[in-house]
N, C-alpha and C positions, 0 to 999 in steps of 0.2 A: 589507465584510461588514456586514450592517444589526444594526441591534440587535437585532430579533427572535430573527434565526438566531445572535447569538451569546448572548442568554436562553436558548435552546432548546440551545445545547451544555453552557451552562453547571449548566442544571438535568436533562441527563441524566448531565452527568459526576457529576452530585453523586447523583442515583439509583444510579448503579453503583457508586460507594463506601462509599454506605450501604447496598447489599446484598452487597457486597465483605463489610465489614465485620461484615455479620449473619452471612452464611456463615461466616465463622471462629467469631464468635464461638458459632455454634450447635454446630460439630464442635469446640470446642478440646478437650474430652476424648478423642476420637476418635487411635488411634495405629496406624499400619500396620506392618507389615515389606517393607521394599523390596528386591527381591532384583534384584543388577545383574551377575547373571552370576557373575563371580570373587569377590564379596564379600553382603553382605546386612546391610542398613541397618537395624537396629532401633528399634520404637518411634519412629515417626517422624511426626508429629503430621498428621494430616490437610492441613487447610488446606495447610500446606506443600510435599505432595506434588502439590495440586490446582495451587497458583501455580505452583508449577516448570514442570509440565507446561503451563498455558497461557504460561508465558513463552518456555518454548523451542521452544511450536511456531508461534505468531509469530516467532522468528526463525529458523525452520524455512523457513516460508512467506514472509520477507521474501526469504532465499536464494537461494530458488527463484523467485520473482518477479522480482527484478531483474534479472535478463540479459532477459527477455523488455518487459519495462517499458522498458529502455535503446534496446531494438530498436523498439519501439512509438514512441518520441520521437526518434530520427533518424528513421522513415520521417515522421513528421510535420512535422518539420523540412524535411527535400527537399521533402513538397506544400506548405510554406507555400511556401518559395524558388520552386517553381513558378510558383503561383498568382500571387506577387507577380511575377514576371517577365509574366506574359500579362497581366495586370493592369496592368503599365507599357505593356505592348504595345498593349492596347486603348485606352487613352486617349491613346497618343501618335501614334493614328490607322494604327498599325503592319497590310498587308495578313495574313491569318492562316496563306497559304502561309510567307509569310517566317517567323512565327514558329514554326512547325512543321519547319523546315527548321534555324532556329535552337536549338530545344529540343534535335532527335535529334543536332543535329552536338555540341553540348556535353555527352553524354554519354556 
């Protein structure tokens, strides 16, 4: 990572903390009623409600992401292996019938 792009992470993470930070600080008198069906949360401070809610829908969305992300990195995995096999093939001077004949039989 060069140092540029890690200044530029470093000074946006520090951006969203100081508006993290402003946002509460501007609703901290702010209080809701959170009604969760069988029960109802009183008085229940803003900000708090705001975090909750982006934390768990990031791990809403990690949830749901990872089985398809998992899938996404095996099939990437198989065309490297590929690649890398026709790739030995090519420079070991290998004819391309052969290696065509070689690929479909190993799978």
């Amino acid at each position: 990572m060069s140092r540029k792009t890690l200044v530029t992470r470093v000074l946006g993470g520090a951006v969203a903390v100081v508006a993290l930070g402003w946002f509460a600080y501007a609703n901290l008198g702010e209080a809701v009623d959170l009604r969760l069906g069988l029960f109802t949360l009183r008085d229940v401070p803003l900000p708090i409600v705001i975090y909750c809610a982006l934390v768990l829908g990031m791990l809403a969305m990690l949830g749901l992401g990872l089985r398809a992300d998992l899938r996404t990195r095996q099939a990437l995995e198989r065309y490297d292996k590929i690649a890398g096999e026709l790739r030995d093939a090519v420079e070991s001077g290998e004819p391309a019938a052969e290696r065509e004949q070689q690929r479909t039989s190993s799978t």
